[in-house]
N, C-alpha and C positions, 0 to 999 in steps of 0.2 A: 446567162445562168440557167434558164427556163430551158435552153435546148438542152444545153450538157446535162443537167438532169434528164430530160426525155429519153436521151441516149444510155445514160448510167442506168435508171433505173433496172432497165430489163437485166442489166448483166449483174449489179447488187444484188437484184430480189427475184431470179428468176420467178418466173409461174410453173406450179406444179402438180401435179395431176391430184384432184383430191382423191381419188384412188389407191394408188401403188406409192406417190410424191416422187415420183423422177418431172425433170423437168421436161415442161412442154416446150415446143419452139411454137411462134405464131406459123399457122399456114401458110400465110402472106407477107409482108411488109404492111404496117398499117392496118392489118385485120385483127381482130379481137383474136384472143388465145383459147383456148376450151378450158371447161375445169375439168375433162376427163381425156387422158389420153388414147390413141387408138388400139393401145393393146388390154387396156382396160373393156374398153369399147367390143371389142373382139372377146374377151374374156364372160361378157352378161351370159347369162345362162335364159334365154329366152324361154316362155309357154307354148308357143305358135298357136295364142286361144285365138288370132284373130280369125282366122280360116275354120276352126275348128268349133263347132256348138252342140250344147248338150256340155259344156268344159265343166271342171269344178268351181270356176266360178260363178258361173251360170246356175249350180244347183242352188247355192248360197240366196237367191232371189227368187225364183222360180214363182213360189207363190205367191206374187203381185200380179195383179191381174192388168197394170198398166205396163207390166215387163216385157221388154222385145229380147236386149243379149248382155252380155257382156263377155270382158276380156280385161287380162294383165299382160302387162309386156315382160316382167320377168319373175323369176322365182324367188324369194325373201327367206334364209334361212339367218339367225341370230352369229353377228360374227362373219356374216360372209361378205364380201363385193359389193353389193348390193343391199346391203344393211347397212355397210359403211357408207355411202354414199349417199342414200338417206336419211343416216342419221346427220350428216354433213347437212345435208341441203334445211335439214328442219331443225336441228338448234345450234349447229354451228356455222351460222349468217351464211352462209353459202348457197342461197335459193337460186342460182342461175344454176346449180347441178340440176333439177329439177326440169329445169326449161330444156335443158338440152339432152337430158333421154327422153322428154317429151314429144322432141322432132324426130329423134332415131325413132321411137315407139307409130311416130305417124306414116315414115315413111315405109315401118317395117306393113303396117295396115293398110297404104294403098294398095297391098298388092293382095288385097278383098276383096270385100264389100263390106268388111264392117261399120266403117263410117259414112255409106251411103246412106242420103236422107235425112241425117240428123240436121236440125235445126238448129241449135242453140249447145251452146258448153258451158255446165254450171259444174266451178270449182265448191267440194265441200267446204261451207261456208265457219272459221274462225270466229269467237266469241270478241264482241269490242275491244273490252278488258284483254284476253291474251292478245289479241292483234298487236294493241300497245306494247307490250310484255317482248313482243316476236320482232317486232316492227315489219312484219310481213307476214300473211300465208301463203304456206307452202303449195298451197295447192292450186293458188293463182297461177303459178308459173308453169306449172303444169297445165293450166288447161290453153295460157300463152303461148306456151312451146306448140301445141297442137293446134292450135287456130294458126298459128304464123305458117304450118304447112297445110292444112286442109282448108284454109279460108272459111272456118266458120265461125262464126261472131260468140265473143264471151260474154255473159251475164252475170254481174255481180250485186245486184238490187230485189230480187223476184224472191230469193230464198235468204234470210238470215240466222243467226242464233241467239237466241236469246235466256238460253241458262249457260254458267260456265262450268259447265260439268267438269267433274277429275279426267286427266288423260284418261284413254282408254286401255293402255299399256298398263296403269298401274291399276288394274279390274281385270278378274278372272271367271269364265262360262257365263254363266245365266244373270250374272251382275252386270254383264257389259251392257244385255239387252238393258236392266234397267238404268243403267247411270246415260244412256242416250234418250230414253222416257222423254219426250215433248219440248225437246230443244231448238229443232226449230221454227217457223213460221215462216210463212209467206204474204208477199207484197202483192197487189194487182194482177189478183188470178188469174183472169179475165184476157190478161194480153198472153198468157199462155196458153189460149183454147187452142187444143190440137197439136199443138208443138214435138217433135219427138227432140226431147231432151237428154244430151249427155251427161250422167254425174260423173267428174273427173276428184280421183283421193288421191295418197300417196301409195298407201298399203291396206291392202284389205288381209284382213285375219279372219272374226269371224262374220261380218257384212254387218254387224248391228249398228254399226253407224248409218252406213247406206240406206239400210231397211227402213230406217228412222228419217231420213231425210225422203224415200220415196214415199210414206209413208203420209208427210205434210202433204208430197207434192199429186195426191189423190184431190187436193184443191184445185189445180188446175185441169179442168174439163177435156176430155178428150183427148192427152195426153200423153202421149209414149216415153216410157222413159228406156234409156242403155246406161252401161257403167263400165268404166276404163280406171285403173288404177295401174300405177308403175310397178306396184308389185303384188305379189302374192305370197302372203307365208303357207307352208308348208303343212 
C-alpha cells in the first residue's frame, strides 16, 4: 500500500508551480520538485544591483557609517510575479519558495564580488510570538538558500526582536521609521568584533526595518555590515 501510494501521489496531486500553477515534473527521478517552474524562473525581472553600486538600494543606507553595499535580486511591484511569490512564501506556508530564489539570487552574484568577504548571514530576525503564529520565518530560508551556495555560515542568536511590532505593510512614510523604534537587541557583542555581516529580508520598501536592525548592530565593534533582500519595491 505504502509503494502504490508513493507512486499515485505524484499523478493525484501533481506539484505546481506557485507561480503561474501549471504542473511541474521533478528534474530527476527521486529529486525534490521546485516550487517555481522554469519559465517562471525566466520570467523574474531581475536589478543587476549585484555588479552595480551607488544602486537605489544602496542610497536607502548610505548613512551608516558601518555600511559597505547592498543589493536586491528582483523588482517588487504589488500584484506582480514576484509579489506573488512572496507573498506565497510568507503566509501562505510555502517558505521553501524563499530558499530557492535564494540560490538563483546567489548564483546570479557570483558572478561579482558582492559577497566577497562577508562573514556571517543574519536573516531579519521574527518576534517569538509571531514565529509561533508563522511556524517559521521567512527570512531564514532566505539566508539558508544563500549559505547552501556561497558556504557562508548563518546566524540566528546574535540579533533578536523583542517588541512585536505591527506589520510594516500595514504603516505608512514616517510611521514605519517609528513603529521599528528599538525592536531589536543583541546577544554577545563581543563575538561579533569585526565581522562583515550580511542582513538578509524578503522585501525592502522603505529600508526602516534594516536601518533599525543596523542600527542595534552599531554594538558590535568594528563591524561591517551589507544587505541583500529578494526584493525591491518600486
Amino acid at each position: 500500500m505504502n509503494i502504490l501510494r508513493r507512486y499515485l501521489s505524484p499523478v493525484l496531486f501533481p506539484a505546481r508551480c506557485a507561480g503561474c500553477g501549471q504542473v511541474i515534473e521533478p528534474p530527476m527521478p527521486e529529486t525534490p520538485v521546485p516550487s517555481v517552474c522554469q519559465d517562471c524562473v525566466r520570467a523574474l525581472e531581475r536589478t543587476e544591483q549585484f555588479s552595480l553600486r551607488g544602486n537605489l538600494t544602496e542610497d536607502l543606507f548610505a548613512t551608516n557609517h558601518q555600511f559597505e553595499r547592498a543589493a536586491t535580486f528582483c523588482f517588487y511591484d504589488k500584484h506582480d510575479l514576484v509579489s506573488h511569490l512572496i507573498q506565497n512564501a510568507k503566509y501562505g506556508r510555502q517558505p521553501e519558495i524563499n530558499y530557492e530564489l535564494a540560490r538563483l539570487a546567489a548564483l546570479d552574484g557570483l558572478q561579482s564580488d558582492f559577497f566577497d568577504d562577508i562573514s556571517v548571514i543574519i536573516p531579519v530576525p521574527l518576534h517569538p510570538r509571531r514565529y509561533r503564529q508563522r511556524g517559521y520565518n521567512q527570512s531564514d530560508y532566505i539566508a539558508r538558500g544563500l549559505s547552501d551556495v556561497l558556504n557562508i555560515p548563518v546566524d540566528t542568536t546574535h540579533i533578536t526582536r523583542i517588541r512585536n511590532n505591527p506589520q510594516q505593510a500595514l504603516t505608512r512614510g514616517k510611521e514605519r521609521e517609528r513603529n521599528v523604534e528599538g525592536v531589536f537587541d543583541v546577544n554577545h557583542p563581543e563575538e561579533m568584533y569585526r565581522r562583515h555581516i550580511l542582513i538578509v529580508d524578503d522585501v525592502i520598501t522603505t529600508g526602516s526595518t534594516i536601518r533599525s536592525c543596523m542600527k542595534t548592530i552599531s554594538a558590535f565593534r568594528g563591524a561591517r555590515i551589507s544587505v541583500f533582500a529578494l526584493a525591491k519595491a518600486r
